[in-house]
C-alpha positions as CSV (number, residue, x, y, z in Angstrom):
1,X,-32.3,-0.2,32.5
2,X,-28.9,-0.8,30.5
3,X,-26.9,-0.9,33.0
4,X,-29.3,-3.4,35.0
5,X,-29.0,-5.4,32.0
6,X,-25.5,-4.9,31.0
7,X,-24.9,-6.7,34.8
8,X,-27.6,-9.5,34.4
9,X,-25.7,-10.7,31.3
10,X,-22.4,-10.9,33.0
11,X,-24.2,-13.2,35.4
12,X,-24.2,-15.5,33.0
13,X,-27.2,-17.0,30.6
14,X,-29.4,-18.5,32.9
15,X,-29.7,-15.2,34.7
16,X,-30.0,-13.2,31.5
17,X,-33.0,-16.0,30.3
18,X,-35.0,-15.3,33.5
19,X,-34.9,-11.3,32.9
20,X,-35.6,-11.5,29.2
21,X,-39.4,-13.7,30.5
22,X,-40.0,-10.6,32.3
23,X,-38.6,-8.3,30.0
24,X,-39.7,-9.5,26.8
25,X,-39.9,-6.3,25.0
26,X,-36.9,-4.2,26.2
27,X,-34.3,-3.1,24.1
28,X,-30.5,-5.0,24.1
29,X,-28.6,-2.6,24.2
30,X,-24.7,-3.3,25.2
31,X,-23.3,-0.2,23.5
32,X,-19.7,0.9,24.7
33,X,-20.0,-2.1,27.9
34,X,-17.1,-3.4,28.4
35,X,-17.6,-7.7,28.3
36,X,-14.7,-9.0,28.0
37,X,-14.6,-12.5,28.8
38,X,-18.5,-13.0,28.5
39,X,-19.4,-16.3,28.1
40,X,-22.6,-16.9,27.5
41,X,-22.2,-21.0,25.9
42,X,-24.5,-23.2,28.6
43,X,-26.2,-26.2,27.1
44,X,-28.1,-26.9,30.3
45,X,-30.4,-24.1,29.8
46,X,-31.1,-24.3,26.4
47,X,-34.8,-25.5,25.6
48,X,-35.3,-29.2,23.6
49,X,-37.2,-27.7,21.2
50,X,-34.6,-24.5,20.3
51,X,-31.1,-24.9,18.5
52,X,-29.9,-22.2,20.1
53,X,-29.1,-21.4,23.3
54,X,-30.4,-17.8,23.9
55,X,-32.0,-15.1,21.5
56,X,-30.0,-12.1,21.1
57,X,-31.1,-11.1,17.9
58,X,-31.1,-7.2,17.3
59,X,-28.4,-6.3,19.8
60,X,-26.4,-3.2,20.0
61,X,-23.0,-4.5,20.8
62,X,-21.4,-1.3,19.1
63,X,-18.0,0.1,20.4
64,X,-18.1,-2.4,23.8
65,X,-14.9,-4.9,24.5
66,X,-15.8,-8.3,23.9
67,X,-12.3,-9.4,23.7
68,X,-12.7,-13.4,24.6
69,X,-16.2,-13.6,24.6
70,X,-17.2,-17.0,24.3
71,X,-21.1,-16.0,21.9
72,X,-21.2,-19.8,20.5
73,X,-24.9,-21.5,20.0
74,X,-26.2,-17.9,20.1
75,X,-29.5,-16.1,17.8
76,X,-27.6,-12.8,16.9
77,X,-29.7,-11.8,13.9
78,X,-29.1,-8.5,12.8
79,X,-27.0,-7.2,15.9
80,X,-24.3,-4.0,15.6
81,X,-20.8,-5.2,16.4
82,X,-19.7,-2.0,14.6
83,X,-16.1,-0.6,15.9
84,X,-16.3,-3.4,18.9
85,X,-13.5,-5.5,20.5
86,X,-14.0,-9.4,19.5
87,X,-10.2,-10.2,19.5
88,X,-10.3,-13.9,20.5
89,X,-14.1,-14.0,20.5
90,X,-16.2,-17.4,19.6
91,X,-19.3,-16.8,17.6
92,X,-19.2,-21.0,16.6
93,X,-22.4,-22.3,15.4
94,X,-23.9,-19.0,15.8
95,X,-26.2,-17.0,13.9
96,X,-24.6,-13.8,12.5
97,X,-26.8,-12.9,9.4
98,X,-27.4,-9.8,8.6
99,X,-24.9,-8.2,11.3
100,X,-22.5,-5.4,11.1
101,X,-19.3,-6.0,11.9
102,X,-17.7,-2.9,10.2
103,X,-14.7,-1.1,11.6
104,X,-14.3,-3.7,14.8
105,X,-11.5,-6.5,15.5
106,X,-12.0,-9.5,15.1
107,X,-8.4,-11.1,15.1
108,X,-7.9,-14.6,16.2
109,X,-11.9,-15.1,16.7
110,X,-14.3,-17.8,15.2
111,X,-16.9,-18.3,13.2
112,X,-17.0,-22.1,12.7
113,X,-20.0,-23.8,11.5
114,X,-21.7,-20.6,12.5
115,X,-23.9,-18.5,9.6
116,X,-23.0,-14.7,8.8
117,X,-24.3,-14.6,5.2
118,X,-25.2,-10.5,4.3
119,X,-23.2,-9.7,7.2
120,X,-21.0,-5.8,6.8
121,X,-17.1,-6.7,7.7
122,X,-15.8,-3.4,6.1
123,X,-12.7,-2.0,7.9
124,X,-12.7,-5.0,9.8
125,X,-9.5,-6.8,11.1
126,X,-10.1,-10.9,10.5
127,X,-6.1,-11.7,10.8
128,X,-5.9,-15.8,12.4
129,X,-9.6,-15.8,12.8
130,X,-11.6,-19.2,11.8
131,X,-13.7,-18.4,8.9
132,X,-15.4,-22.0,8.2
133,X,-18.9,-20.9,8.8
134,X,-21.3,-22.8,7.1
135,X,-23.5,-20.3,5.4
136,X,-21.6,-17.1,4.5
137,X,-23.0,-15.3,0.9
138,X,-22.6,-11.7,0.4
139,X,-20.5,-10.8,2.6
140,X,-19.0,-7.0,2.4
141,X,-15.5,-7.2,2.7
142,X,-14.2,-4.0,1.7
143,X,-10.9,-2.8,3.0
144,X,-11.2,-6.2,5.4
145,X,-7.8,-7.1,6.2
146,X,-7.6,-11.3,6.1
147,X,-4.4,-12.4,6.7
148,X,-3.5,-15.9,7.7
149,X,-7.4,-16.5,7.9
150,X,-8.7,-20.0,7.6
151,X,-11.4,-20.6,4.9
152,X,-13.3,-24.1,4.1
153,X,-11.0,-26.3,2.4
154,X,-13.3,-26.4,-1.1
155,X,-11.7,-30.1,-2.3
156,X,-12.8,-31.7,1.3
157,X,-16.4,-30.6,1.6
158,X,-19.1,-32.4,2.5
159,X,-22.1,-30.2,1.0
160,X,-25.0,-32.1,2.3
161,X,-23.3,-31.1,6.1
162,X,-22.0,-27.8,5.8
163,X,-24.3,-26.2,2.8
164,X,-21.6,-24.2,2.3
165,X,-21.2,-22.7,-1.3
166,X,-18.1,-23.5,-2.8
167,X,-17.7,-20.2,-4.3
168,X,-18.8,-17.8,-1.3
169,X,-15.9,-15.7,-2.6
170,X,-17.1,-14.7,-5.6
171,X,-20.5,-13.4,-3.7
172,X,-18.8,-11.3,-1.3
173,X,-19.2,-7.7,-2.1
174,X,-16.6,-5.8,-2.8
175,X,-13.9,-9.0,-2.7
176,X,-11.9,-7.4,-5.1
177,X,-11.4,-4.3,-2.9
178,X,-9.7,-6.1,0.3
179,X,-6.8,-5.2,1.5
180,X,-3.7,-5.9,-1.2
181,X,-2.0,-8.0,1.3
182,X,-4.8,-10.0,1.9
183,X,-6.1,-10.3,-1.6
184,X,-2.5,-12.0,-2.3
185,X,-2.8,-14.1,0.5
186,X,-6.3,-15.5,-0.7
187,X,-4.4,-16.6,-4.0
188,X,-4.1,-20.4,-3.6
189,X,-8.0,-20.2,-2.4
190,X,-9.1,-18.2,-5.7
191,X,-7.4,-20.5,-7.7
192,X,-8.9,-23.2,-6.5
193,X,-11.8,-21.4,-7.7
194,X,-10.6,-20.9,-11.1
195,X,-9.5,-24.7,-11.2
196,X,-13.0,-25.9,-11.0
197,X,-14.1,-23.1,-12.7
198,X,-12.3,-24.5,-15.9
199,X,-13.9,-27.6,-15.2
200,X,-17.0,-26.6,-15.7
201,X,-18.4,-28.5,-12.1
202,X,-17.9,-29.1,-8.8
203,X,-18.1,-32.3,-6.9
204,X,-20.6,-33.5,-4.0
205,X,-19.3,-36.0,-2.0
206,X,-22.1,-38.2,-0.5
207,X,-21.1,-40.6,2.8
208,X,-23.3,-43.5,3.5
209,X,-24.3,-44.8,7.0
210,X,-25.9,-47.9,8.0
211,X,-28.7,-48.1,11.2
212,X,-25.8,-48.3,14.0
213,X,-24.1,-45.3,12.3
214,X,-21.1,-47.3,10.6
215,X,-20.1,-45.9,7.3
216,X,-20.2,-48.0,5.0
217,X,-19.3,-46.3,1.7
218,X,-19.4,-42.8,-0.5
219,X,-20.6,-41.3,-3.8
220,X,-19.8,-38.5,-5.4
221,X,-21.8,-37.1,-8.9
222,X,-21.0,-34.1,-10.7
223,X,-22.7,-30.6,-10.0
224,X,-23.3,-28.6,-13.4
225,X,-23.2,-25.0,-11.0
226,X,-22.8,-23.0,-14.3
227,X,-26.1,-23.0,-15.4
228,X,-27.9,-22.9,-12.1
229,X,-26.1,-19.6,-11.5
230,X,-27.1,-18.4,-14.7
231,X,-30.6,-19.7,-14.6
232,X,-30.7,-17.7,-11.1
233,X,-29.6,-14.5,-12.4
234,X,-26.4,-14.3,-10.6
235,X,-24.0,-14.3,-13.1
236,X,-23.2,-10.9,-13.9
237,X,-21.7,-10.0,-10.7
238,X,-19.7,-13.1,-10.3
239,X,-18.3,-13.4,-13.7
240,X,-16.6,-9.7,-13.8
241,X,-15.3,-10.9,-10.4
242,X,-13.9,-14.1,-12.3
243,X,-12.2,-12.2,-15.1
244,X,-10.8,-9.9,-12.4
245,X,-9.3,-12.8,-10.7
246,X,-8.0,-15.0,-13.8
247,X,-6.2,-11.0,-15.1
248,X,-5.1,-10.5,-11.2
249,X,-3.7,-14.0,-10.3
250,X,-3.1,-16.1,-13.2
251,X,-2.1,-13.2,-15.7
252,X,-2.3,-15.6,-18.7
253,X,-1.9,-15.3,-22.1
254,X,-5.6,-13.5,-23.7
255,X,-6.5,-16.7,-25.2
256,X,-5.7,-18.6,-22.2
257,X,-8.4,-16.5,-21.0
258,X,-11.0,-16.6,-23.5
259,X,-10.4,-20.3,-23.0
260,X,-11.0,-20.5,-19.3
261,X,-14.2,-18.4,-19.8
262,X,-15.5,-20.5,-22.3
263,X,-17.6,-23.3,-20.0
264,X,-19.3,-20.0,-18.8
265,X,-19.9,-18.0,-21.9
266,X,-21.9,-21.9,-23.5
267,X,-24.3,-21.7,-20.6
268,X,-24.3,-17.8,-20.6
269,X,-25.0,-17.9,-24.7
270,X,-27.8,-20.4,-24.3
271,X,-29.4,-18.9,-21.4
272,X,-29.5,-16.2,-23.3
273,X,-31.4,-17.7,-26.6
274,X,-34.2,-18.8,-24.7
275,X,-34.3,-15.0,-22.6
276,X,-32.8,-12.6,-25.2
277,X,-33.9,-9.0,-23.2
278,X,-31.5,-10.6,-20.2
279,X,-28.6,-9.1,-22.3
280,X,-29.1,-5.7,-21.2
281,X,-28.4,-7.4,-17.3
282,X,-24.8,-8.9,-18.0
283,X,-21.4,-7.1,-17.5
284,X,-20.4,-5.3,-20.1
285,X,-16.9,-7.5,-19.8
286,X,-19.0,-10.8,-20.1
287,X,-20.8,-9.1,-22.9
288,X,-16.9,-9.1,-24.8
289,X,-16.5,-13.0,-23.8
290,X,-19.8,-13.7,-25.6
291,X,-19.2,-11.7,-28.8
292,X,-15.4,-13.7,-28.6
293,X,-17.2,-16.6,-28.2
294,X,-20.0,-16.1,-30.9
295,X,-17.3,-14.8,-33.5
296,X,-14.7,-18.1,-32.8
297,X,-17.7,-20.4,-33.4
298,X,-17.9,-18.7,-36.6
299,X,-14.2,-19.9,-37.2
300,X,-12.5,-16.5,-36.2
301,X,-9.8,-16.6,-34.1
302,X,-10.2,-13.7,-31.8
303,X,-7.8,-12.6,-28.8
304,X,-9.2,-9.8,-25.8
305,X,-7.5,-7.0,-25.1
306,X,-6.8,-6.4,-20.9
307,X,-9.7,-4.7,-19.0
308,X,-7.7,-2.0,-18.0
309,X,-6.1,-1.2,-21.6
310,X,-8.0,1.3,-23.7
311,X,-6.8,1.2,-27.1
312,X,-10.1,2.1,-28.9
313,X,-10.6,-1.6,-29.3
314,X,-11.2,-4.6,-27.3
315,X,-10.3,-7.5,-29.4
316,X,-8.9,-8.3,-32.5
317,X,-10.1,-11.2,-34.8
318,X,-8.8,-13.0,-37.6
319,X,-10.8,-14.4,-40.4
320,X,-10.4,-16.5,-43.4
321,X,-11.8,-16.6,-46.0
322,X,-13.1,-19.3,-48.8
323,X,-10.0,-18.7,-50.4
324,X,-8.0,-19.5,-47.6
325,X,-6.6,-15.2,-47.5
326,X,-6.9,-14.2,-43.4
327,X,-8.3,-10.2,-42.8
328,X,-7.9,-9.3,-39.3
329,X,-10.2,-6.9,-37.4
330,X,-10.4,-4.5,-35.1
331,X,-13.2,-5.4,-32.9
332,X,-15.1,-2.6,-30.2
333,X,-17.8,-3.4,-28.2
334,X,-20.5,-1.6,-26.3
335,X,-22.8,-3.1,-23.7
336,X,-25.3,0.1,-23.7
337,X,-29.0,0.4,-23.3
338,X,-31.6,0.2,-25.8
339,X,-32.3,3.8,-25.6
340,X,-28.5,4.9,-25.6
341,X,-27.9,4.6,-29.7
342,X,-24.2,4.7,-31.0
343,X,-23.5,7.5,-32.6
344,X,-21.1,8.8,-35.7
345,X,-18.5,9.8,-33.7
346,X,-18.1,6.4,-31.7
347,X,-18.4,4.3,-34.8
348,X,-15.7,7.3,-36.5
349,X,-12.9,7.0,-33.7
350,X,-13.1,3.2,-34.2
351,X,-12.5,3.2,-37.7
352,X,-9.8,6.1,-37.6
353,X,-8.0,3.7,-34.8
354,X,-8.3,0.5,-37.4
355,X,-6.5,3.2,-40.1
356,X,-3.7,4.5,-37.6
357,X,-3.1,0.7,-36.4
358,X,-2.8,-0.3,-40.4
359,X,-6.0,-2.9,-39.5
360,X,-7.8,-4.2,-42.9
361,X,-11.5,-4.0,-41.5
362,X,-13.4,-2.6,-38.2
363,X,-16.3,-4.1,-36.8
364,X,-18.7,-2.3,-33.9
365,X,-21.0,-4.7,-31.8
366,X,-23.3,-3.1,-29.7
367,X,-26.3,-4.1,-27.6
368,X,-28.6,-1.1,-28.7
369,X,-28.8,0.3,-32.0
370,X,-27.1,3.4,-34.3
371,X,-28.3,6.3,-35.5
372,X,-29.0,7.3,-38.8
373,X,-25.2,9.2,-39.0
374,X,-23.5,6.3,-38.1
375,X,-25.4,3.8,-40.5
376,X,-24.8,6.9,-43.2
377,X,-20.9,6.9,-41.7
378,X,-20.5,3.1,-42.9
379,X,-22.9,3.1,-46.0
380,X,-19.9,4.2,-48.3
381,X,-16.7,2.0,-46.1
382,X,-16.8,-1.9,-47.0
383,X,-14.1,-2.5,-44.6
384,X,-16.3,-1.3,-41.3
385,X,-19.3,-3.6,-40.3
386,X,-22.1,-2.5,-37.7
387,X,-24.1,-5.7,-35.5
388,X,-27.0,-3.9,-33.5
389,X,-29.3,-5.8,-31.0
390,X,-31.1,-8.0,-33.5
391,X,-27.8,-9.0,-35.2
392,X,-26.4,-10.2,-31.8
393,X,-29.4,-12.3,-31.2
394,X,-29.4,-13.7,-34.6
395,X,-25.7,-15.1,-34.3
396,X,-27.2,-16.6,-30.8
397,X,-30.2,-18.0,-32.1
398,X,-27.7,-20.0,-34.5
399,X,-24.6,-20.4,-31.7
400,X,-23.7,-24.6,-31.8
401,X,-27.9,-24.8,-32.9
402,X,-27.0,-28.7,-33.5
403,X,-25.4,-29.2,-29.7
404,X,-28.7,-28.7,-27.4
């Protein structure tokens, strides 16, 4: 039978249609064919009432040569393209959700307009291929080589056509673990990105168009994004991937950072005073921005160290005081579980760092609690402060209380 099939399809569509009414329930298996030059795009068979032109949902296309296969207008839900031959292939308008794609070559092919959101491109080759598809979240991307590949132009975007999300990017998995080459090549895209990030919104772009179809004028209105991500639960993944990118690309100064984080960290902050337990779900990196954020609304100055820079600190603040005297601090914090107390010898190696670095005062923020040794550890030292749980909250419940 798969060979019967794998020579219907190369008929052509219509003859693959008739076989699939009388073989409604056989498998599609393709596996190690060789197709190249399939084309399977014929608008004269496709039914009124169906977008697409043929169902191939489900397919096993794994290790076959599909070099200049022309797959456009197609239903190929959930179908193995794993280790296959697409070079010059056309999957326009298509639906590629869910698909694997891992370990096959895909140079020079297209995805335009098509959906391939959750999709597996790991190991893939998408050199000079068309990636404008209009729905394309979560895509894996590890060890994906992109060069020269052509992604949605973010500035241009009409959102009510495409539905694309602007920041697709920053919901792939594993983005930050492409190919170097690649990652350097995506640079002007991310910092697109980061440019609206800073902003705080993105921009719709509405076109208006009268009975006859004659445009006749545009809107545009501001999209707060920030809090709908955060509201969605999102945010954790997507924010460690912006930090990476800001440290990776724009390698600014640490305030610069803490700066370009700060449109996040408001909506993060009160998100996070109306659903307090959602703490224990951020990154512990974001959980740093927040307690920068918190401490500068308290009129410290506060810089953050590098991610990958491990010190025995993570930031260091600067206060002054009613008498106008500054004490600077060594600051450590630690994004743990509620069960997972700080102990003695954490809250010890912090304050023997502050001594060795010649530091006036230590403090340890933590998302849990301490134990009895470390609360006994800082009984006798004014110069060392301990924030649990209950203490972060409290300087959220009061974070810019006048501004919402």
């Amino acid at each position: 039978m798969k060979e019967e099939l794998i020579e219907i399809i190369k008929k052509g569509p219509s003859f693959y249609k008739k076989w699939r009414a009388k073989n409604p329930n056989e498998e599609l298996d393709f596996s190690n064919a060789d197709l190249s030059g399939l084309n399977l795009y014929d608008l004269n068979i496709r039914d009124k009432e169906q977008y697409y032109i043929l169902d191939l949902s489900g397919s096993n296309f794994s290790n076959s040569n599909l070099e200049g296969a022309v797959l456009r207008l197609i239903n190929l839900e959930n179908s193995d393209f794993s280790n296959a031959n697409l070079i010059n292939s056309s999957f326009a308008k298509s639906n590629c959700c869910n698909c694997k794609f891992n370990g096959s070559n895909l140079t020079k092919s297209s995805f335009a307009r098509g959906k391939i959101s959750n999709s597996n491109f790991e190991n893939s080759i998408l050199d000079y291929s068309d990636f404008t598809a209009s729905e394309m979240l979560n895509l894996n991307l590890k060890n994906a080589s992109l060069l020269n590949i052509n992604l949605p132009e973010f500035n241009s975007f009409q959102f009510q056509d495409l539905g694309l999300d602007p920041f697709f990017l920053l919901t792939c998995q594993n983005i930050l673990s492409i190919k170097k080459d690649s990652l350097e090549l995506l640079k002007p895209k991310f910092s697109e990105i980061l440019e609206i990030l800073s902003k705080g919104y993105v921009v719709e772009h509405w076109k208006y168009y009268d009975a006859q179809n004659t445009f006749i004028g545009k809107s545009t209105r501001k999209v707060d994004f920030i809090s709908d991500l955060i509201k969605d639960g999102k945010y954790d993944n997507f924010l460690s991937k912006v930090n990476f990118l800001v440290n990776y690309y724009s390698r600014p100064s640490i305030t610069e950072i803490s700066e370009l984080s700060i449109n996040i960290n408001k909506e993060l902050i009160k998100f996070l005073k109306d659903n307090p337990g959602e703490i224990y779900n951020i990154h512990w990196r974001e959980f740093e921005f927040i307690i920068a954020e918190l401490l500068s609304f308290y009129g410290w100055k506060v810089e953050i160290t590098s991610p990958s820079k491990d010190g025995g600190y993570d930031m260091i603040g600067i206060y002054k005081d009613m008498a106008g005297i500054n004490h600077n601090w060594l600051i450590e914090c630690k994004k743990w579980s509620k069960e997972n107390m700080v102990g003695v010898d954490v809250v010890r190696s912090l304050y023997g760092v502050k001594s060795d670095l010649k530091f006036g005062n230590a403090l340890l923020a933590t998302t849990s609690n301490f134990t009895k040794g470390a609360k006994d550890f800082k009984l006798s030292r004014y110069d060392l402060e301990l924030k649990d749980y209950n203490d972060i909250i409290d300087w959220i419940k009061q974070y810019r209380k006048n501004d919402y």
